[in-house]
Backbone as a printed PyTorch tensor [residue, N CA C, xyz], in Angstrom:
tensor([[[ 16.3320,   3.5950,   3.7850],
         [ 15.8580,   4.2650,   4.9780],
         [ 14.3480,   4.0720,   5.0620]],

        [[ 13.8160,   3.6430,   6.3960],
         [ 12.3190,   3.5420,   6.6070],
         [ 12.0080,   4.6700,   7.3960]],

        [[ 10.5680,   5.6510,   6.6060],
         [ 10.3180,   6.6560,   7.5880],
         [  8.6510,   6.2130,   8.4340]],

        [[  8.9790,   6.1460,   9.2000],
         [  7.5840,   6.0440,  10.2510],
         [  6.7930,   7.4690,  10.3620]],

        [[  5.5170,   7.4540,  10.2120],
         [  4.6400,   8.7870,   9.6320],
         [  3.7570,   8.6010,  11.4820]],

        [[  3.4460,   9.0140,  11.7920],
         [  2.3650,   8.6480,  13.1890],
         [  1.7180,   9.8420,  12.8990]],

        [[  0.3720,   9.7440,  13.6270],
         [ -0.5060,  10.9780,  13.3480],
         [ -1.5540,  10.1300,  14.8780]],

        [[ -1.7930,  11.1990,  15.8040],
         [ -3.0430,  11.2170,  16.8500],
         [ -3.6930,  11.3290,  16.6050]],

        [[ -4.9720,  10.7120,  17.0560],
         [ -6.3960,  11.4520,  16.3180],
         [ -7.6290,  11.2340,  17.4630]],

        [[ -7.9240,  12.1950,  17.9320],
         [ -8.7930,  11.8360,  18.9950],
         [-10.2670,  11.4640,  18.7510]],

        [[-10.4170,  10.7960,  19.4880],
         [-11.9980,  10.3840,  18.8470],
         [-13.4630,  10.6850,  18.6540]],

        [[-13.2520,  11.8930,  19.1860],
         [-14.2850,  12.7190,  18.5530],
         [-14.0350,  13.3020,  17.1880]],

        [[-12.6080,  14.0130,  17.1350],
         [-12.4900,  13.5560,  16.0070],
         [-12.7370,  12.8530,  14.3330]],

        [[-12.3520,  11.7590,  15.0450],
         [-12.5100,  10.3890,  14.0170],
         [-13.9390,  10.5340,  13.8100]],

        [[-14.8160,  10.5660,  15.1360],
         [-16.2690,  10.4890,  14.4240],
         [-16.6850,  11.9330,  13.6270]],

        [[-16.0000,  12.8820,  13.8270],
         [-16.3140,  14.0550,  12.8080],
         [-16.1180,  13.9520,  11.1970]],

        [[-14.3470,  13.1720,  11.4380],
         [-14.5540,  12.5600,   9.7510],
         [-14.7430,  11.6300,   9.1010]],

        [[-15.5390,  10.6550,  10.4780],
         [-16.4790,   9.5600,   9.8830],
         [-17.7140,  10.1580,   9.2830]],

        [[-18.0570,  11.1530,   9.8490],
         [-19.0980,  11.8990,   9.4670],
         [-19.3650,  12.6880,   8.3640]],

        [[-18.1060,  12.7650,   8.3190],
         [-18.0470,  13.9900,   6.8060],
         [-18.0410,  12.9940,   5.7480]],

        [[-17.6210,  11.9300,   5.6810],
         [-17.1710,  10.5360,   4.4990],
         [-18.2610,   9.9770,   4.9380]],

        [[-19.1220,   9.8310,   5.1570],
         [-20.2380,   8.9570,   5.2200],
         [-21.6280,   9.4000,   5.3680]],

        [[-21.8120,  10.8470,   6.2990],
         [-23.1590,  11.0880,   6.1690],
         [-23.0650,  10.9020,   8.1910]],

        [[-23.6090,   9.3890,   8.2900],
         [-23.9220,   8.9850,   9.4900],
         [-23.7630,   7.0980,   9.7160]],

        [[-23.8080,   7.3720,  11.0170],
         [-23.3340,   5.8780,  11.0930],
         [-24.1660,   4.8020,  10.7400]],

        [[-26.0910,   5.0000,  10.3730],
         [-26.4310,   4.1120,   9.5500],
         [-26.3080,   4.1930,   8.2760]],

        [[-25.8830,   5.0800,   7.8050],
         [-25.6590,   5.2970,   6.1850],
         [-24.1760,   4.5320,   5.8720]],

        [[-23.0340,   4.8520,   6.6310],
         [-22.4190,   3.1510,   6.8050],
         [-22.6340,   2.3600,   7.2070]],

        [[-23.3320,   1.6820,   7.6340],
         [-24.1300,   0.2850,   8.0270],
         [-24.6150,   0.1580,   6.7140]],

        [[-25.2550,   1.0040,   6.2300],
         [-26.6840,   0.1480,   5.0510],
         [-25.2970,   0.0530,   3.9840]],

        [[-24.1760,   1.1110,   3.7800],
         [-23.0720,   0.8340,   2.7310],
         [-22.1310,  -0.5130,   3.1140]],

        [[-22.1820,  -0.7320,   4.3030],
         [-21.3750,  -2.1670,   4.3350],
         [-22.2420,  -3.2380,   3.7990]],

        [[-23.3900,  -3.0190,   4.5670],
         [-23.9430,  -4.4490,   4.6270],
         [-24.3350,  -4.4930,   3.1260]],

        [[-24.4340,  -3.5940,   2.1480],
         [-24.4520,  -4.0930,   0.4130],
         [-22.9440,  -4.0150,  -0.5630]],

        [[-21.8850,  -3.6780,   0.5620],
         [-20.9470,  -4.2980,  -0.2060],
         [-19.7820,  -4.9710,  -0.0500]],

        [[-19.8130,  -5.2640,   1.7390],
         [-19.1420,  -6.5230,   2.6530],
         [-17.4420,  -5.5630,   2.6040]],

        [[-17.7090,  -4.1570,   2.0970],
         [-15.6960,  -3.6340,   2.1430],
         [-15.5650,  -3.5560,   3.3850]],

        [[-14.3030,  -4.1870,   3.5700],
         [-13.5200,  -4.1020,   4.6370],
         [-13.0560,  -3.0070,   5.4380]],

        [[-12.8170,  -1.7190,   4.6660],
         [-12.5930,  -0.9310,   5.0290],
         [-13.7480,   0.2630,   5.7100]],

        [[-14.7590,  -0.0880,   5.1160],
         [-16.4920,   0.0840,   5.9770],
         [-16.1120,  -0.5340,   6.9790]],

        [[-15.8440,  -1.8330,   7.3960],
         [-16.0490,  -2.8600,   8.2840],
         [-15.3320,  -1.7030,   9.2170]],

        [[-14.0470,  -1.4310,   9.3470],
         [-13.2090,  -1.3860,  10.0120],
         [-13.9540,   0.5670,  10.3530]],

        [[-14.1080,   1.1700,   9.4680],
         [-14.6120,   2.3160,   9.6160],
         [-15.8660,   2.5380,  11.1040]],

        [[-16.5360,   1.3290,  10.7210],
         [-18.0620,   1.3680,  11.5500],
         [-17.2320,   0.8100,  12.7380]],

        [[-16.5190,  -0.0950,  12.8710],
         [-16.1840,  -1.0270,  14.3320],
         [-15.4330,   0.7370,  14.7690]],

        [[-14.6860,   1.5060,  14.5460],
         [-14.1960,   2.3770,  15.5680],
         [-15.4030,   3.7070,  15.7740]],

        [[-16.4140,   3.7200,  14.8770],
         [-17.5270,   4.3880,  15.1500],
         [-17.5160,   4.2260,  15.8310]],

        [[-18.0710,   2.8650,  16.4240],
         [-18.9910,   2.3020,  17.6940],
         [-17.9010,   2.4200,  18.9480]],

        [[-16.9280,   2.4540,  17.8590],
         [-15.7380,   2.4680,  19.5270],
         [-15.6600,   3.6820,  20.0720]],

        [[-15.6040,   4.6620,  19.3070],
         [-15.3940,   5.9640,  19.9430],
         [-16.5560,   6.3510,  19.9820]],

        [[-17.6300,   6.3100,  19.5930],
         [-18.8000,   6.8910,  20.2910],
         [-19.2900,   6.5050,  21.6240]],

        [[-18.5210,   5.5280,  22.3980],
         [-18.2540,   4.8500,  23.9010],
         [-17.1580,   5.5090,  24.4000]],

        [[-15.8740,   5.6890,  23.6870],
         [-14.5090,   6.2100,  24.1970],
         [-14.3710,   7.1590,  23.3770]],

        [[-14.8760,   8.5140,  23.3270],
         [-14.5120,   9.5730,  22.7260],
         [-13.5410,  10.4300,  23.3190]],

        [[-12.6740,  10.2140,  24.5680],
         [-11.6580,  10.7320,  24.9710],
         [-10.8990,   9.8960,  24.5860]],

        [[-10.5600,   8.3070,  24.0770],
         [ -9.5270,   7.9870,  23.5060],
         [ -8.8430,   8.5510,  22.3390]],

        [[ -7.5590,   8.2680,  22.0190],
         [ -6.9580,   8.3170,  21.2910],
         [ -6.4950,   7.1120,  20.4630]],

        [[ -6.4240,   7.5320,  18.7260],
         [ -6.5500,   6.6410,  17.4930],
         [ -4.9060,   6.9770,  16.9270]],

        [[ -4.3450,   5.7790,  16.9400],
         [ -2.6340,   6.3730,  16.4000],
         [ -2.7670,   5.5140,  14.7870]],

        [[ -2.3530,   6.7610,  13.8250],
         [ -2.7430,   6.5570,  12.6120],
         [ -1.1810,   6.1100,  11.7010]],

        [[ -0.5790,   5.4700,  11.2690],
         [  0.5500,   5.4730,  10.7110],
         [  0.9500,   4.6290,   9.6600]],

        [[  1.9920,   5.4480,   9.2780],
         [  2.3360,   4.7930,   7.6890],
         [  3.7540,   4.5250,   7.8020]],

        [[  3.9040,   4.1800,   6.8370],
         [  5.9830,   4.0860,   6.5060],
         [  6.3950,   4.0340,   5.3350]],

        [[  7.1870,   4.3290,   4.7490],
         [  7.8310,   4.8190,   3.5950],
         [  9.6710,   4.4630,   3.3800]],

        [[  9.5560,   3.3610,   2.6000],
         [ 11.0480,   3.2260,   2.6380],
         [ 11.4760,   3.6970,   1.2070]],

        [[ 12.5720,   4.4980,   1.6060],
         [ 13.1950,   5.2190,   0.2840],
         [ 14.5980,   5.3510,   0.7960]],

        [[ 15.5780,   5.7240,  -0.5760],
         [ 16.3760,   6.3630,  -0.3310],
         [ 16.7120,   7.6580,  -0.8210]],

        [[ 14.9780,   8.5770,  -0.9350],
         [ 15.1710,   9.4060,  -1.9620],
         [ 15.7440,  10.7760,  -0.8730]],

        [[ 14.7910,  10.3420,   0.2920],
         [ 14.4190,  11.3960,   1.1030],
         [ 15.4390,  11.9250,   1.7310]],

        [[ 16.2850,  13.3880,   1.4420],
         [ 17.1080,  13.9810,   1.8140],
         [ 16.6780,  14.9480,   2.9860]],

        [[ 16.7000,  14.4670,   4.4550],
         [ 16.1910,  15.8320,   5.4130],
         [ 17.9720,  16.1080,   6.0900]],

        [[ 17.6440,  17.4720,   6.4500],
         [ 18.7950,  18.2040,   6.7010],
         [ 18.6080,  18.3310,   8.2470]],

        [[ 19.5950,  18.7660,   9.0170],
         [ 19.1560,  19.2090,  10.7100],
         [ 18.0580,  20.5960,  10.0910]],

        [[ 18.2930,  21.0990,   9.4810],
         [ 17.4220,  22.5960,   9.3870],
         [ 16.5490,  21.8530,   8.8480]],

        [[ 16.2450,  21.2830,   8.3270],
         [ 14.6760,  20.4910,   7.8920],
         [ 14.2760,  19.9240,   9.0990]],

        [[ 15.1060,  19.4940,  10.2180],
         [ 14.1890,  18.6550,  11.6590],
         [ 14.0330,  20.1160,  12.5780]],

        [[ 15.0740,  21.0990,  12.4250],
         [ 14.6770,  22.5210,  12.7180],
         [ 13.4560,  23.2890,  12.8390]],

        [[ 13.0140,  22.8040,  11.6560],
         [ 11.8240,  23.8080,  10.7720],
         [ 10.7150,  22.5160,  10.9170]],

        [[ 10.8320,  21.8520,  11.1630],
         [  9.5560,  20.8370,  11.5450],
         [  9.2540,  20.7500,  12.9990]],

        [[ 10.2210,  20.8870,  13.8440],
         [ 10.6240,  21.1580,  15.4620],
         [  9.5490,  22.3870,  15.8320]],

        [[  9.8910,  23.6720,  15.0730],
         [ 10.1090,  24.4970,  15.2350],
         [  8.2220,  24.8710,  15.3750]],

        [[  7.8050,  24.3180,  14.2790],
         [  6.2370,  24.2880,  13.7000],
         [  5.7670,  23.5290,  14.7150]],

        [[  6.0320,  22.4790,  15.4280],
         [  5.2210,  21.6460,  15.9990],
         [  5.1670,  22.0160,  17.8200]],

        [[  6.1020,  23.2580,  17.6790],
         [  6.3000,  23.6830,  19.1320],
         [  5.7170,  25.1350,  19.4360]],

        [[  5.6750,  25.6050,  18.1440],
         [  4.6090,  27.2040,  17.9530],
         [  3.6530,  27.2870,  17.4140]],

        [[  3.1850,  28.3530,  17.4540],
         [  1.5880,  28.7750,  16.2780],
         [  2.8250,  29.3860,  15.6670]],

        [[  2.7030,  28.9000,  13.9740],
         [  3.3390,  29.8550,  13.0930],
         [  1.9090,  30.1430,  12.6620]],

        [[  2.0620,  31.5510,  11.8520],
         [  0.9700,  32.2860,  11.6430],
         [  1.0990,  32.3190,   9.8730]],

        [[  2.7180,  32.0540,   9.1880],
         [  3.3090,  32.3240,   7.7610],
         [  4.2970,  31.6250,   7.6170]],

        [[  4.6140,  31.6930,   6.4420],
         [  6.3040,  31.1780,   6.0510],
         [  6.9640,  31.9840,   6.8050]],

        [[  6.6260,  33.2490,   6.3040],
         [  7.2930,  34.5890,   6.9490],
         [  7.4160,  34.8080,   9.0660]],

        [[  6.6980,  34.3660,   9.0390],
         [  6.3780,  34.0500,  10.8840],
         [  7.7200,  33.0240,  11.1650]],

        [[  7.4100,  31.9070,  10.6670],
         [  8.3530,  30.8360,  10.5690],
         [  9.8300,  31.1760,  10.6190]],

        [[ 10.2100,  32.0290,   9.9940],
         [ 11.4150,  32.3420,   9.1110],
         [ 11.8930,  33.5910,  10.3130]],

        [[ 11.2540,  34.3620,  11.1450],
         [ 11.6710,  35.4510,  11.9300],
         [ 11.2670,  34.7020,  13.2120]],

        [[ 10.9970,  33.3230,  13.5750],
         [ 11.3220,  32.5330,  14.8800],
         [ 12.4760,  31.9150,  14.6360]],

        [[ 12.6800,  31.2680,  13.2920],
         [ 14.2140,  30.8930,  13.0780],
         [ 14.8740,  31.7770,  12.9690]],

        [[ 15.1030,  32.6620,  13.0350],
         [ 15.8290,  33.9160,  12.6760],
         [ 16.7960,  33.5800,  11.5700]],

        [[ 16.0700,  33.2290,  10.4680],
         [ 16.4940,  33.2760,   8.9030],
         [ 15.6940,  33.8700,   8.3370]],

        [[ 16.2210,  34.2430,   6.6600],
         [ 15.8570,  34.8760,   6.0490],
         [ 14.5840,  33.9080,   5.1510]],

        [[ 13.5810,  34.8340,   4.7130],
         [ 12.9440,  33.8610,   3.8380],
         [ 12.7090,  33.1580,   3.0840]],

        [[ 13.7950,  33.7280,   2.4040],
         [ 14.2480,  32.8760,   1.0500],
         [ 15.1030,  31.4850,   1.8090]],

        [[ 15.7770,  32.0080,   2.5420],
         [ 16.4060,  30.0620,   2.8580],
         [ 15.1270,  29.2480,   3.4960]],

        [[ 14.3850,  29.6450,   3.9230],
         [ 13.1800,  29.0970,   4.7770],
         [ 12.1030,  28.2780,   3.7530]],

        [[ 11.7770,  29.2840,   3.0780],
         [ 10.6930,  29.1290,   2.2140],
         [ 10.8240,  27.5390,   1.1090]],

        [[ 12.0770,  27.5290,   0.4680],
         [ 12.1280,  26.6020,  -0.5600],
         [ 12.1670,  25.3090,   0.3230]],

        [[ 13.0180,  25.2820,   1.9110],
         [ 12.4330,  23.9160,   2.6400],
         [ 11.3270,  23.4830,   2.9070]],

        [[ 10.3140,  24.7770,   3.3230],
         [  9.2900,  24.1970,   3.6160],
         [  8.3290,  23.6380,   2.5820]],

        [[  8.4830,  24.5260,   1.0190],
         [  7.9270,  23.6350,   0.3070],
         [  8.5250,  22.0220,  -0.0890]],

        [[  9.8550,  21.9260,  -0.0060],
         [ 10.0500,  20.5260,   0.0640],
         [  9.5450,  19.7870,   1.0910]],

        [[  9.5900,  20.0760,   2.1320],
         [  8.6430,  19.3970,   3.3560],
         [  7.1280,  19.0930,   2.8220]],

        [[  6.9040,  20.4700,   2.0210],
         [  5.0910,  20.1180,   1.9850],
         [  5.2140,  19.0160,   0.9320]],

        [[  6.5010,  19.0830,  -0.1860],
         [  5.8860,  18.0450,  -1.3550],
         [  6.5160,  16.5690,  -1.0320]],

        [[  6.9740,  16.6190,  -0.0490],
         [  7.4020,  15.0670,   0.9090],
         [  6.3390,  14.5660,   1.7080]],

        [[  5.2600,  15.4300,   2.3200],
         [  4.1860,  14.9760,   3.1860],
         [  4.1980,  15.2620,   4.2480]],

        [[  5.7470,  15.6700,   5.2350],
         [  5.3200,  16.0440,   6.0040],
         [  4.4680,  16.9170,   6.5530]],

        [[  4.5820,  18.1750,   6.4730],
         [  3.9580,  19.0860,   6.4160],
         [  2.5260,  19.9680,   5.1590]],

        [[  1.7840,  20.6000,   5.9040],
         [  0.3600,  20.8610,   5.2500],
         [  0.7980,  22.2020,   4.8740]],

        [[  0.2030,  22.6540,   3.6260],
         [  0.5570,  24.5670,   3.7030],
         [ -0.6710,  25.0690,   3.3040]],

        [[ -1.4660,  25.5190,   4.5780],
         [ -2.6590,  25.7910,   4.6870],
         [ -3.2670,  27.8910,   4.2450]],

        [[ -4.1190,  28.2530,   3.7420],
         [ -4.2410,  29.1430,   3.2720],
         [ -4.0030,  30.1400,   4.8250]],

        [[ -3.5400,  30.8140,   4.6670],
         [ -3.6350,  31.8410,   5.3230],
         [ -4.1140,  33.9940,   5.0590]],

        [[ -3.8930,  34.4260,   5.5020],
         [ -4.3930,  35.9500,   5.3630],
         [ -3.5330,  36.4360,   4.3770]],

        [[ -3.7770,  37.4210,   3.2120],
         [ -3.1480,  37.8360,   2.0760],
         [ -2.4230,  36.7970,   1.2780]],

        [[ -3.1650,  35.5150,   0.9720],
         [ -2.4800,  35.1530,   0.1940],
         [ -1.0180,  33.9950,   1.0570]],

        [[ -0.6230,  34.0690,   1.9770],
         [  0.3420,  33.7650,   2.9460],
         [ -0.0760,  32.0530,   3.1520]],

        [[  0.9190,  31.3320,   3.6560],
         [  0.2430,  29.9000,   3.7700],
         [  1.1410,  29.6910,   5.0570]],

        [[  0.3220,  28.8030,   5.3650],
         [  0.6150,  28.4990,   7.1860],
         [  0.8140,  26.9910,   7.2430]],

        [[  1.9370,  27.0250,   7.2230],
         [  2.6400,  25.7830,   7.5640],
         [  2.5270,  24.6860,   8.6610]],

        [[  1.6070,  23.2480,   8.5870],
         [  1.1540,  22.7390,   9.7560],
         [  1.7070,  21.4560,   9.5420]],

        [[  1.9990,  20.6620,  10.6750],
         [  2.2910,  19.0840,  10.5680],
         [  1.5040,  18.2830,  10.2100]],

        [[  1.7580,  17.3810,   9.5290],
         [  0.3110,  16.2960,   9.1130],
         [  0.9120,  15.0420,  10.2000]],

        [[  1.8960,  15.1880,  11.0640],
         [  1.9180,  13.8780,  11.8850],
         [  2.4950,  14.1500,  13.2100]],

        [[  2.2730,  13.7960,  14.0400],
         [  2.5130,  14.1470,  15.1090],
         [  4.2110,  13.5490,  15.1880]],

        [[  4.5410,  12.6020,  15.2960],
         [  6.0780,  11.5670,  15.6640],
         [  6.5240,  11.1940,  14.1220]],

        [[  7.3350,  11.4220,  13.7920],
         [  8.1800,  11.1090,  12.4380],
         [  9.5980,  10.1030,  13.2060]],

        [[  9.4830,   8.4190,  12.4220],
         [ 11.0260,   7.8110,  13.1870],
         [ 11.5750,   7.8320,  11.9940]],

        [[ 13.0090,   8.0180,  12.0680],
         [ 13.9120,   7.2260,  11.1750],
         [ 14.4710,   6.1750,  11.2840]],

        [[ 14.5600,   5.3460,  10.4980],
         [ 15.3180,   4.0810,  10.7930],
         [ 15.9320,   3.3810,   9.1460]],

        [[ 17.4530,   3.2110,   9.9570],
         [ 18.2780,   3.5680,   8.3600],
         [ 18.7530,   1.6370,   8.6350]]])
């Protein structure tokens, strides 16, 4: 099975975490031009692009062929479910599905340790369950 990962990224964005990984856009310039990486190269060419087109959009994606990856309909449920609300908790999550937490909870950490999903700190201790990709394909 091949999984297709997609992630949007708008381009202001991109230049925010060009910014955070680099400083500024001559501080990648002076890092390419002393060590010719490609991946500088490619970093600085969408600088320059989106600092012209900062309302565009950057489609980021990966793929993953396995046959490890077991998702269930309640696993496309609970990923559906996140990408169509503000969940606020596991617990939030779990009383829009109207399940209990315990069945909720142990998917979403399999989701988080598969990649789809982020489990971001939330209030008391609580973690807030977010997508790391916008479009997930399957193709078997």
């Amino acid at each position: 099975m091949m999984i297709s990962l997609i992630k949007r990224i708008k381009g202001t964005d991109v230049i925010k975490e060009l910014t955070e990984k680099y400083g500024s856009k001559k501080e990648l310039e002076r890092l390419y031009e002393s060590t010719k990486d490609v991946e500088m190269l490619v970093d600085l060419e969408n600088w320059r692009f989106f600092l012209e087109n900062p309302n565009e959009t950057l489609e980021k994606g990966e793929s993953i062929v396995t046959n490890k990856i077991n998702l269930t309909e309640f696993d496309f449920e609970i990923l559906s479910t996140i990408k169509y609300n503000e969940i606020k908790s596991i617990r939030d999550l779990a009383n829009i599905l109207n399940k209990d937490v315990k069945s909720v909870q142990p998917r979403v950490h399999k989701l988080s340790e598969g990649g789809f999903i982020h489990l971001a700190e939330g209030n008391r201790n609580s973690k807030i369950p977010l997508l790391n990709y916008d479009e997930i394909k399957l193709e078997i």
